[in-house]
C-alpha positions as CSV (number, residue, x, y, z in Angstrom):
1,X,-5.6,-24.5,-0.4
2,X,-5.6,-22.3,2.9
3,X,-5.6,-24.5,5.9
4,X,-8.3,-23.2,8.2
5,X,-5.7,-23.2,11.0
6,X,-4.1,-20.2,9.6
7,X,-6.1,-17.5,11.3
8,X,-7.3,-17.5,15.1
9,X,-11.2,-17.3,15.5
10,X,-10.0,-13.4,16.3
11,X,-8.5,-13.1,12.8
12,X,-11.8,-14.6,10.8
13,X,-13.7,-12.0,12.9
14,X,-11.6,-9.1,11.7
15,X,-12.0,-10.3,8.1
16,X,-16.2,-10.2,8.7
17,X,-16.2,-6.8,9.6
18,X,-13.9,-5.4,7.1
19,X,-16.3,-7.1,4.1
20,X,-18.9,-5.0,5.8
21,X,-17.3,-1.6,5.4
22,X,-18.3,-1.8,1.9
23,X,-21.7,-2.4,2.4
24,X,-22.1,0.3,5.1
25,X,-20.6,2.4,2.4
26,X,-23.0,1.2,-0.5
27,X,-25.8,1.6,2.2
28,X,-25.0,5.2,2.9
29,X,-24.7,6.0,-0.9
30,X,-28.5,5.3,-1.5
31,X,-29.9,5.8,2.1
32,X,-31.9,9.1,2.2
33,X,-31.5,11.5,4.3
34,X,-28.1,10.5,5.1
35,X,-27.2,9.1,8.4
36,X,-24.4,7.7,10.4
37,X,-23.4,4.7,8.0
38,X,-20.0,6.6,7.1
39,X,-19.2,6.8,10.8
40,X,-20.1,3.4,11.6
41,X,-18.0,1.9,8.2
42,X,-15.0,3.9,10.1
43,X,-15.8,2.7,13.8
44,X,-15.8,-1.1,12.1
45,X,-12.6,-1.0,10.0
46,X,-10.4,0.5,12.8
47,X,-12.1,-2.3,15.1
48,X,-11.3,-4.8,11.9
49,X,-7.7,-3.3,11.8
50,X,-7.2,-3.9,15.8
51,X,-7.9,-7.8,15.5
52,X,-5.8,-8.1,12.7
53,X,-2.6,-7.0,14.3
54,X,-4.0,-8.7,17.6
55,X,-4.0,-12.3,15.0
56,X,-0.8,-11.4,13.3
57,X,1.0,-10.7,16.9
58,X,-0.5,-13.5,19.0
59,X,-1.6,-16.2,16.6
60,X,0.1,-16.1,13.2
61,X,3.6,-14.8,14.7
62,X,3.6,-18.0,16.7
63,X,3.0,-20.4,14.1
64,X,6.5,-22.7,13.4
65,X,7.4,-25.4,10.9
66,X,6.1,-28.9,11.5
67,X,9.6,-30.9,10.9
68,X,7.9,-34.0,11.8
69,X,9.0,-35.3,8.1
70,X,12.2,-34.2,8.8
71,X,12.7,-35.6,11.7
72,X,11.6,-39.0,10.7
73,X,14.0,-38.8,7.4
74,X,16.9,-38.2,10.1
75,X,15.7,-40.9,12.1
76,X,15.8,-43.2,8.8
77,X,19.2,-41.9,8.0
78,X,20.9,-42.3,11.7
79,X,19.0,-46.2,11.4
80,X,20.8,-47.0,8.1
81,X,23.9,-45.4,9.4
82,X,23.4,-47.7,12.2
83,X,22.9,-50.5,10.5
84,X,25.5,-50.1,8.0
85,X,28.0,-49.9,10.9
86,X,26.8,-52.9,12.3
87,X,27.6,-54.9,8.5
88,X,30.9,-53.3,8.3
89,X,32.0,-54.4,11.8
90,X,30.6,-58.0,11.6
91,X,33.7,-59.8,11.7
92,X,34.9,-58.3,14.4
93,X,32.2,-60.5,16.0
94,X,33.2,-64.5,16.9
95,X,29.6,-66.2,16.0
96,X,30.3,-69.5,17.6
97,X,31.2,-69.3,21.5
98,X,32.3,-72.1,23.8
99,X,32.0,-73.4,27.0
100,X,35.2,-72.3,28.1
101,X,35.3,-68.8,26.6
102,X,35.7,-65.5,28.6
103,X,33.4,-63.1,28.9
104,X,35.0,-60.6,26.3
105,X,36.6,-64.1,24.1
106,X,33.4,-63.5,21.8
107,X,35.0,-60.9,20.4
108,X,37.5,-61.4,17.8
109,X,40.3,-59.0,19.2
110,X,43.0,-60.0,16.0
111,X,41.4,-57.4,13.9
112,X,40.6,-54.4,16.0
113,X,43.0,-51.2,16.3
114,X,44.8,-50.0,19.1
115,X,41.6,-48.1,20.5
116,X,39.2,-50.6,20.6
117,X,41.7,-53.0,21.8
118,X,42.4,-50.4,25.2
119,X,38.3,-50.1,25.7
120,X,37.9,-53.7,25.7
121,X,40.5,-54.7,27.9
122,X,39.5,-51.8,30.9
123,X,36.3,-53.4,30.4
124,X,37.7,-57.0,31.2
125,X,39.5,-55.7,33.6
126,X,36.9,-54.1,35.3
127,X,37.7,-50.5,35.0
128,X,34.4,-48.7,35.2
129,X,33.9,-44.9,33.4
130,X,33.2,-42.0,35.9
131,X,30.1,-41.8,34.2
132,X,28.6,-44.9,34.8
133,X,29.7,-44.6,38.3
134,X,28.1,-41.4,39.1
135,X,24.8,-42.7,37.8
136,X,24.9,-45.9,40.3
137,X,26.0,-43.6,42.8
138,X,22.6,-42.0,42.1
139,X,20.5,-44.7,42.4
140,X,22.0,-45.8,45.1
141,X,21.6,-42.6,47.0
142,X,17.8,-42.6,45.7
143,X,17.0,-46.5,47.4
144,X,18.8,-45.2,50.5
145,X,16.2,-42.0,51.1
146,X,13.0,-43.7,51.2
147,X,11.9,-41.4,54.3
148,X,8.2,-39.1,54.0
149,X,9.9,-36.0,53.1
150,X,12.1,-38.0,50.5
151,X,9.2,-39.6,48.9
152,X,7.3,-36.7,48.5
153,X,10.6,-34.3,47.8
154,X,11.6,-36.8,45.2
155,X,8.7,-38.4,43.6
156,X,5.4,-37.1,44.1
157,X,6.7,-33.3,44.4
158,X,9.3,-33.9,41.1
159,X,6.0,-35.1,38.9
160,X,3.4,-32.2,40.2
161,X,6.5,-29.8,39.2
162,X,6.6,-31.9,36.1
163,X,3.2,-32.0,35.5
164,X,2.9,-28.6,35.5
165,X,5.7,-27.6,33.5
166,X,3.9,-29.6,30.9
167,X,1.2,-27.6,31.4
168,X,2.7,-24.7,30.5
169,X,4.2,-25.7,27.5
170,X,1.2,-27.2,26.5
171,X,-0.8,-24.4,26.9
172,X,1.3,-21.9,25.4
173,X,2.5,-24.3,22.1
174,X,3.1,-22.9,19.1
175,X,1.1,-23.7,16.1
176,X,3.1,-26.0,13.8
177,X,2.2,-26.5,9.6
178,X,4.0,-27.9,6.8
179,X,6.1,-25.0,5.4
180,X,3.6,-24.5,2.6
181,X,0.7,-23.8,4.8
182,X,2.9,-21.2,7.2
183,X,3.9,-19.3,3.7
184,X,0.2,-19.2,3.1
185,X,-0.9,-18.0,5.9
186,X,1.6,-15.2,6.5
187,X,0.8,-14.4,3.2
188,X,-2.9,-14.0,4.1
189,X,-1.9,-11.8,7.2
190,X,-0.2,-9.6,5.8
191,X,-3.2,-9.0,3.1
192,X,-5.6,-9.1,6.1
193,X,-3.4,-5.9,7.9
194,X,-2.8,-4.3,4.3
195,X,-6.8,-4.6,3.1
196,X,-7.8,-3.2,7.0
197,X,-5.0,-0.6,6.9
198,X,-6.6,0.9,3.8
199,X,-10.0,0.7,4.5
200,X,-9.6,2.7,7.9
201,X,-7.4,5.2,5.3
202,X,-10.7,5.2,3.0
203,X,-13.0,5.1,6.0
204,X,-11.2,8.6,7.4
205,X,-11.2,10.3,3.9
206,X,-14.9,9.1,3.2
207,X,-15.8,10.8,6.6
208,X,-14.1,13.9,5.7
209,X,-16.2,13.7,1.9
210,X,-19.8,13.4,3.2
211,X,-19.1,16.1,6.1
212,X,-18.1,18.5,3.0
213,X,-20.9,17.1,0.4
214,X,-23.5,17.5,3.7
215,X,-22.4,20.5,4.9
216,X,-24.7,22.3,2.7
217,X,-27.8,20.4,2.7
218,X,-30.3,21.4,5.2
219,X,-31.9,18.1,6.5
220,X,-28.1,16.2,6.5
221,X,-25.5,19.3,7.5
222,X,-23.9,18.2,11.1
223,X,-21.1,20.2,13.3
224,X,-21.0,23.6,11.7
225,X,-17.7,24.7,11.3
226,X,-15.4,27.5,9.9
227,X,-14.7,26.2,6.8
228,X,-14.1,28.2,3.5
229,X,-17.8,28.4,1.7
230,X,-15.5,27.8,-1.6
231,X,-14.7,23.7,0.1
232,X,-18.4,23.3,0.6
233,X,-19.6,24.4,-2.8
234,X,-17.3,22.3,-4.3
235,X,-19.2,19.5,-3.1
236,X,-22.5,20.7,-2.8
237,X,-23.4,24.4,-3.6
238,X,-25.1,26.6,-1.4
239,X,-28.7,27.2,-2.8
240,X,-29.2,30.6,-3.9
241,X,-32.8,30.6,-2.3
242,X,-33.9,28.4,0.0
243,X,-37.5,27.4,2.3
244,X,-37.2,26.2,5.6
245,X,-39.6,22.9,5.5
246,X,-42.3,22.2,7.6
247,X,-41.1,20.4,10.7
248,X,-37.3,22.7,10.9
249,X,-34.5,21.1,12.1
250,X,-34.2,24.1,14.6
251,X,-35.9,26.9,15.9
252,X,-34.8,30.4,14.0
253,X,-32.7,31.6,16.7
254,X,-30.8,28.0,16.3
255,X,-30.4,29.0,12.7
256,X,-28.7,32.1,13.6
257,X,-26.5,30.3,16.6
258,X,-25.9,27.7,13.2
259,X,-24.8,30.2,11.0
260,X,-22.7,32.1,13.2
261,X,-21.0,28.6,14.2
262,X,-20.1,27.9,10.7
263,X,-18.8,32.0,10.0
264,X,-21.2,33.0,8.0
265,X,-23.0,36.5,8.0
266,X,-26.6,37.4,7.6
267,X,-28.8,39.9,7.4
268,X,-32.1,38.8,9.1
269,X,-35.9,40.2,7.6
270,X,-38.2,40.1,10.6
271,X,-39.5,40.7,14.3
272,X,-38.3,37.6,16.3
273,X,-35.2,37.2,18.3
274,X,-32.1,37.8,17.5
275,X,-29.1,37.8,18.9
276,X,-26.7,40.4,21.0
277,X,-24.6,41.1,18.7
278,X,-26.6,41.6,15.6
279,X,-26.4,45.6,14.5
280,X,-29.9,46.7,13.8
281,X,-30.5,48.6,10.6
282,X,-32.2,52.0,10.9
283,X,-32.6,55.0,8.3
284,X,-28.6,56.1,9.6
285,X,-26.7,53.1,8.3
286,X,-26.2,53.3,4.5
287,X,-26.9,50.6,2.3
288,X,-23.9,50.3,1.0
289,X,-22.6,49.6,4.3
290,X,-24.8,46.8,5.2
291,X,-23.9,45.3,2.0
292,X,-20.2,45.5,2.2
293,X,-20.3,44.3,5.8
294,X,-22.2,41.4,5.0
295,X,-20.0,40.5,1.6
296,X,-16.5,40.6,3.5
297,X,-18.4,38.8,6.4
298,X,-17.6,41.5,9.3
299,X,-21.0,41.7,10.8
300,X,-24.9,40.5,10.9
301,X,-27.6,42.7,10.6
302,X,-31.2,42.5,11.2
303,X,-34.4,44.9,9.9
304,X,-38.0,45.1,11.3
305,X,-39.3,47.6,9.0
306,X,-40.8,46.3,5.8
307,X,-40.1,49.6,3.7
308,X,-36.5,49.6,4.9
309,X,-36.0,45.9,4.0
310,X,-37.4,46.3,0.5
311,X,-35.1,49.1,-0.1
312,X,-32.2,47.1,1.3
313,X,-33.3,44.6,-1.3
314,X,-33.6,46.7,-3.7
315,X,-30.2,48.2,-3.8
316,X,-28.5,44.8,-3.0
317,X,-29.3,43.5,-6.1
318,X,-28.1,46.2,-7.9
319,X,-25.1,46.1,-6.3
320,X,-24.8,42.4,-6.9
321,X,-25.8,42.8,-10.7
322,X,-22.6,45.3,-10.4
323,X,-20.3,42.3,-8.7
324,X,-21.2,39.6,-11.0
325,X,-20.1,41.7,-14.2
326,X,-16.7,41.3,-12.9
327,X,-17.5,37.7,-11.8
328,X,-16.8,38.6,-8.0
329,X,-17.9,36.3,-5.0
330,X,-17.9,36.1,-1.7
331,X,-15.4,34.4,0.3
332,X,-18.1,33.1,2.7
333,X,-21.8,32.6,2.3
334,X,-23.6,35.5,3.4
335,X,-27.8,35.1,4.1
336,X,-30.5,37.1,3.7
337,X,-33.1,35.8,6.3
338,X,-36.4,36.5,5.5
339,X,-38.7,35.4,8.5
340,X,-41.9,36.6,7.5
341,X,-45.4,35.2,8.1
342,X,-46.9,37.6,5.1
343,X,-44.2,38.8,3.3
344,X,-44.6,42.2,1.9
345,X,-41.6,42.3,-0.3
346,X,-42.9,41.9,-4.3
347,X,-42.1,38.3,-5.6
348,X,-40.5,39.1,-8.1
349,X,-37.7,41.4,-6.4
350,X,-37.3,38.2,-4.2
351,X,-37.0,36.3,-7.4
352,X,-34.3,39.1,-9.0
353,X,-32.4,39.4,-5.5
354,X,-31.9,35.3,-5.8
355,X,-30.5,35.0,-9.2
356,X,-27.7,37.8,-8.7
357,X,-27.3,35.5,-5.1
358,X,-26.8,32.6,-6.8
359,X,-23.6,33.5,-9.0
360,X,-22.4,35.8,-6.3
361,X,-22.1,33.6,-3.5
362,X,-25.0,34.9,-1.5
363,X,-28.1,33.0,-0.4
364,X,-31.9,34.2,0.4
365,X,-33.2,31.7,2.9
366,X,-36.7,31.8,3.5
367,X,-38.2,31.3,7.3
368,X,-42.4,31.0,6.8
């Protein structure tokens, strides 16, 4: 049974928050649109992970066997020892004294050895040990100095340094438990770091998952950045055509700023802003230019004119019919942008255009 001293209040705390990195995750897996639960499941098992090596170092490291059982078997042992001593050197010891004996006659001297005989008679005699004579010199000394400075200097200032000593090593005592308990509860540290170790491990790669499996959904994508379109699809393909909804995330020159962000090129259908560096298409660029530039992701484009975009149209999806014969796609997503209030492109070369995009790589995102 685990003692509920094995873990400081800081060690119960880190267990809490790691048993609610799973429900963080669970929460995230059903919550829709997806938010920040993933993140905060990561922030809470490195935070879990912290307190556990703060318990393990501070509180569990410090925990020592209670040899209080041990201590008291020794105790019992030296006693009989004593005592056992005591029987086999009885009748050494004269139980009836007299009037007239000495002060070591009730001792019965015939049966000692040579040893005991010597300590006995320098005791008679008088001859005190060095030891004993130092320690009444002591005293002595002590009765002598009973001046201010000695009494403080020797009794009241020896117990506030003794006093606080104790203090000290009151304060900074180490946990004691039978050596059952201390097993156990090394045993549940070490689980505690292991368990918090991996779920910061599962925390980072869950993170990295739900950017990838987001990075393509319009209402949960976050950070664009230059990744491989072929990671992202993996996860989540890029739809081949796709309507902005009704309130946008972002304005349409945001979209652009967004796409450019993540490296994708585009080829934008419409009279609003664009930026700089967008080439615009007139009657001197070729089609097949445009579409080449946009499938190896060298440039942007945009169009104003509604016949030139329909024609652009047009021949891209011949040219994609061409590329998905021989399975080819693109390395990056590439965008048609078609911003629009009254389209005058026919529905259904939108509708051809978007199913050559959509085993091609390509995508027709519609702004309206």
């Amino acid at each position: 049974m685990m003692n509920p001293a094995s873990f400081s209040i800081i060690g119960y705390l880190s267990m809490i928050l790691w048993i609610c990195v799973p429900v963080l995750w669970l929460a995230h897996k059903f919550i829709r649109p997806r938010r920040w639960l993933v993140h905060i499941a990561l922030g809470v098992a490195v935070l879990a992970f912290g307190l556990a090596k703060i318990n393990s170092k501070t509180y569990v490291n410090r925990i020592q066997l209670d040899r209080t059982e041990e201590l008291a078997a020794w105790e019992a042992k030296q006693e009989a020892a004593r005592k056992a001593a005591e029987e086999s050197r009885g009748g050494d010891v004269a139980q009836i004294r007299f009037a007239e004996d000495a002060q070591g006659d009730f001792l019965d001297t015939a049966g000692m050895d040579e040893a005991d005989l010597k300590y006995f008679e320098k005791a008679a005699a008088g001859d005190v040990p060095e030891w004993k004579k130092d320690k009444k010199q002591r005293r002595e000394d002590a009765a002598e100095d009973d001046s201010l400075e000695g009494l403080i200097g020797g009794s009241e200032a020896s117990e506030g340094m003794e006093s606080e000593s104790l203090d000290k090593v009151a304060s900074s005592a180490p946990v004691t438990m039978v050596a059952s308990e201390r097993d156990m509860a090394q045993r549940l540290d070490g689980a505690n770091l292991q368990v918090t170790r991996i779920l910061v491990l599962l925390g980072i790669l869950f993170v990295i998952v739900d950017y990838l499996r987001r990075a393509n959904v319009y209402k949960e994508a976050y950070l664009p950045l230059r990744l491989p379109s072929a990671w992202l699809n993996v996860f989540t393909p890029a739809p081949a055509m796709f309507t902005r909804p009704e309130p946008a995330r972002r304005s349409v020159p945001e979209e652009f700023a967004w796409l450019k962000k993540r490296g994708d090129a585009f080829l934008y259908i419409g009279e609003g802003e664009v930026p700089g560096d967008v080439l615009r298409v007139t009657e001197d660029i070729a089609d097949d230019f445009v579409f080449e530039a946009l499938w190896y992701g060298r440039s942007s484009f945009a169009v104003d004119s509604p016949e030139r975009a329909a024609q652009l149209l047009a021949r891209f999806t011949a040219l994609l019919v061409e590329r998905r014969a021989t399975r080819a796609k693109v390395a990056q997503t590439a965008h048609v942008v078609l911003d629009r209030s009254d389209p005058t492109e026919p529905t259904d070369l939108l509708q051809a255009f978007a199913k050559q995009a959509a085993a091609t790589g390509l995508s027709l995102f519609i702004c309206r």
